[in-house]
C-alpha positions as CSV (number, residue, x, y, z in Angstrom):
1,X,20.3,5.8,20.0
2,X,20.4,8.1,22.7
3,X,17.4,9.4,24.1
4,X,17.7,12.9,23.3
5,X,17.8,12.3,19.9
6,X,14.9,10.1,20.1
7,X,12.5,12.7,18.5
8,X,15.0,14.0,16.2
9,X,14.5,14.0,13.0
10,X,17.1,12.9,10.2
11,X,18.9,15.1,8.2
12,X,17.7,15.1,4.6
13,X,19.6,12.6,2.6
14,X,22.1,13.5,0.0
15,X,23.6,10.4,-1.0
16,X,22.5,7.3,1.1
17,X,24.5,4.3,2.2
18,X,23.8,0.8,1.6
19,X,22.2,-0.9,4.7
20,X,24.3,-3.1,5.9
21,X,21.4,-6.1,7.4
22,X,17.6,-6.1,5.5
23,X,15.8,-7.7,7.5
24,X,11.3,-7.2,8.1
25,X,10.4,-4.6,9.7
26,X,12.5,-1.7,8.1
27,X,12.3,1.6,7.0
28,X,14.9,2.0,4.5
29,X,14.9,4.2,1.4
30,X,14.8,2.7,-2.7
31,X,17.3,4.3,-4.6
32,X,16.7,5.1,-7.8
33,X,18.2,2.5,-10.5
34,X,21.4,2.5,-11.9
35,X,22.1,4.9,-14.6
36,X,22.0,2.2,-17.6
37,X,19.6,-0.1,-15.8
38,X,15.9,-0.2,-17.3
39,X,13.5,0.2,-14.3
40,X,11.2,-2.5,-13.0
41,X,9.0,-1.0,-11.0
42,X,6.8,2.3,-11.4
43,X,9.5,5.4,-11.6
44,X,7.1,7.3,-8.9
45,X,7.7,4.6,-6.2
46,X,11.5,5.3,-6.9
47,X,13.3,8.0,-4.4
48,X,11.0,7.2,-1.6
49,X,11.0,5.4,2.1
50,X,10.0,1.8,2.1
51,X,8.9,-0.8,4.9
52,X,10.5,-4.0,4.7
53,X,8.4,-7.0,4.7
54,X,11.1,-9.9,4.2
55,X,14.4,-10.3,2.5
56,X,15.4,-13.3,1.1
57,X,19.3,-13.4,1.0
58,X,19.7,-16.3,-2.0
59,X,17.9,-14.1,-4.7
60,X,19.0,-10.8,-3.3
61,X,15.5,-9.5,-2.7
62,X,12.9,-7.9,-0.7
63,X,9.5,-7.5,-0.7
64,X,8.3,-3.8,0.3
65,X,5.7,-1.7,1.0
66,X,5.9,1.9,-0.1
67,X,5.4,5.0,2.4
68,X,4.4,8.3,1.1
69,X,4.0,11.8,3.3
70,X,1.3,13.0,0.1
71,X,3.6,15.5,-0.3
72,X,2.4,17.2,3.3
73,X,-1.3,17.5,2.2
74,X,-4.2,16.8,4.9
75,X,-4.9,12.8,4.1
76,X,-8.3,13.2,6.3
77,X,-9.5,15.0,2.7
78,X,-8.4,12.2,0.6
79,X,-11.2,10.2,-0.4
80,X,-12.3,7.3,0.8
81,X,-10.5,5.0,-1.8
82,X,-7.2,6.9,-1.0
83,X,-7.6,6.4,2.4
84,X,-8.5,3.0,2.6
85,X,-5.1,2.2,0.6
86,X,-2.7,3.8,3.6
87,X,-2.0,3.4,7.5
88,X,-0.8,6.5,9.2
89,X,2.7,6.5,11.0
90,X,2.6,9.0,13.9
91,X,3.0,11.8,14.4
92,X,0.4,11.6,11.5
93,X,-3.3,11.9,12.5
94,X,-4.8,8.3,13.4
95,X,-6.6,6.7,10.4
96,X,-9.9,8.8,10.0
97,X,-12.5,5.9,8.9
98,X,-10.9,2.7,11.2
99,X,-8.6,5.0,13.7
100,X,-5.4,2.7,13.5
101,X,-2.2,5.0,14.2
102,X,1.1,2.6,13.7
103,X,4.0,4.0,15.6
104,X,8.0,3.6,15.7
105,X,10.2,2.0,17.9
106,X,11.2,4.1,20.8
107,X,9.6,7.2,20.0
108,X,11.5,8.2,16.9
109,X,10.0,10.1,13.9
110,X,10.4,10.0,10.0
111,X,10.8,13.5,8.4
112,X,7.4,14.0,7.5
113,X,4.0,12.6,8.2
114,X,4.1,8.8,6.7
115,X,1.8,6.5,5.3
116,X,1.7,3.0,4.8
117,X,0.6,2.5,1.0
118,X,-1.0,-1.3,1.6
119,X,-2.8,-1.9,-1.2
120,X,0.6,-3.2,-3.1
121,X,3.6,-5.7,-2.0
122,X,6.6,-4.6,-4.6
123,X,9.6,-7.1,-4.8
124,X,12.8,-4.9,-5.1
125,X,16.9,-5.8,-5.5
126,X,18.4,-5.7,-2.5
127,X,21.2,-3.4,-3.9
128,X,18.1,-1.1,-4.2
129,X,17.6,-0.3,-0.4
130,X,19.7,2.2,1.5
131,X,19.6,3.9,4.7
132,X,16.5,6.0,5.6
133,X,18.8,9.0,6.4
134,X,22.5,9.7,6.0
135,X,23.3,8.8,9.6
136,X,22.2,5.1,8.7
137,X,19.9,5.1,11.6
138,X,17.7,2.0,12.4
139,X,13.9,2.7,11.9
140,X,11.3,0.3,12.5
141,X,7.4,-0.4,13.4
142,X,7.4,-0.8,17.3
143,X,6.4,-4.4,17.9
144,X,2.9,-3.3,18.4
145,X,2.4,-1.6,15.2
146,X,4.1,-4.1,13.4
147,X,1.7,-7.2,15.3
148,X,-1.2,-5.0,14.0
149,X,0.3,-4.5,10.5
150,X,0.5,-8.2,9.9
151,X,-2.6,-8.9,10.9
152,X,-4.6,-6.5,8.9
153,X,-2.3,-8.0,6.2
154,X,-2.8,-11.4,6.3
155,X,-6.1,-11.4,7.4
156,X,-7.8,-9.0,5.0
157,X,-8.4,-6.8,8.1
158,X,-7.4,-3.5,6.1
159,X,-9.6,-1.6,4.1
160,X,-8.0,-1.4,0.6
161,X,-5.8,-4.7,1.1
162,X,-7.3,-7.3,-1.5
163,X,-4.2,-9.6,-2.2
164,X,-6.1,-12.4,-2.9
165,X,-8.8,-10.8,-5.3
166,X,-8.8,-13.0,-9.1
167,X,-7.4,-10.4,-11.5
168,X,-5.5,-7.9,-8.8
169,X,-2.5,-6.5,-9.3
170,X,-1.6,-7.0,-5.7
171,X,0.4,-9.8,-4.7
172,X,-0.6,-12.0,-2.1
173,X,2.0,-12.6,1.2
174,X,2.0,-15.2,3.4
175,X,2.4,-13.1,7.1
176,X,1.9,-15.8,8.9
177,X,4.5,-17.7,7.3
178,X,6.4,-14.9,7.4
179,X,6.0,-14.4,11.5
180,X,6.5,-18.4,11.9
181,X,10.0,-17.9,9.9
182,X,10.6,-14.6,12.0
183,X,9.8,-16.8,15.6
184,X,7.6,-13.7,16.7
């Protein structure tokens, strides 16, 4: 990507194309399901960007985590709970309780002020996942931000993250498997 449209942002998407390699590390977007296909997951989650965790090519899947902009409100006025669910992606203000601030690769931006939902790992079709924007651009944690994500993943580090609590709805991930498979 050149390096003046580094800070660019995308144009809104219309219709979004498939992504041709889903790998971790991804911002993508979930389409909406086909037409005469019964949803699986929560219709609000549908329509919105997504960070890939991992893909696994044999059962055509990928486990995500969903990013939300709070449709442009102030997330320092969230409560507490709210905010302990979601990591800011800059430009968005760092976290107000903890101050983590994940970033993208090479300076570039998402349309709005992100967050990270991280209370929930959703497995998804592949067929699911487009492009973040129309131009099929490659968006991505920088390696940093990514490092940190994982960690406060796997190791609990993140207020609101509570995979392995009896009785949650939130599904456990192995990260460290998951950065031994990805040789980082």
């Amino acid at each position: 990507m050149p390096a003046s449209s580094q800070l660019a942002f995308p144009p809104a998407p219309s219709s979004r194309p498939p992504h041709p390699g889903i790998t971790a590390n991804l911002i993508l977007w979930l389409l909406p399901p086909p037409p005469l296909q019964i949803p699986t997951l929560p219709h609000a989650i549908y329509n919105h960007p997504v960070l890939t965790l991992s893909s696994n090519l044999a059962s055509r899947t990928a486990n995500i985590l969903i990013l939300t902009s709070f449709a442009g409100r102030n997330f320092r006025w969230k409560n507490e709970t709210v905010r302990e669910a979601h990591l800011p992606i800059y430009p968005s203000e760092a976290h107000p309780d903890s101050d983590r601030l994940l970033r993208l690769e090479g300076g570039t931006r998402l349309r709005r002020n992100s967050y990270v939902k991280i209370e929930r790992v959703y497995e998804v079709d592949l067929e699911l996942l487009g492009s973040y924007d129309d131009c099929g651009g490659v968006y991505r944690l920088a390696a940093e931000s990514w490092e940190e994500l994982v960690d406060c993943l796997n190791m609990g580090d993140c207020e609101g993250w509570d995979g392995d609590k009896e009785g949650s709805d939130k599904v456990h991930f192995d990260f460290m498997r998951l950065l031994e498979l990805l040789g980082t």
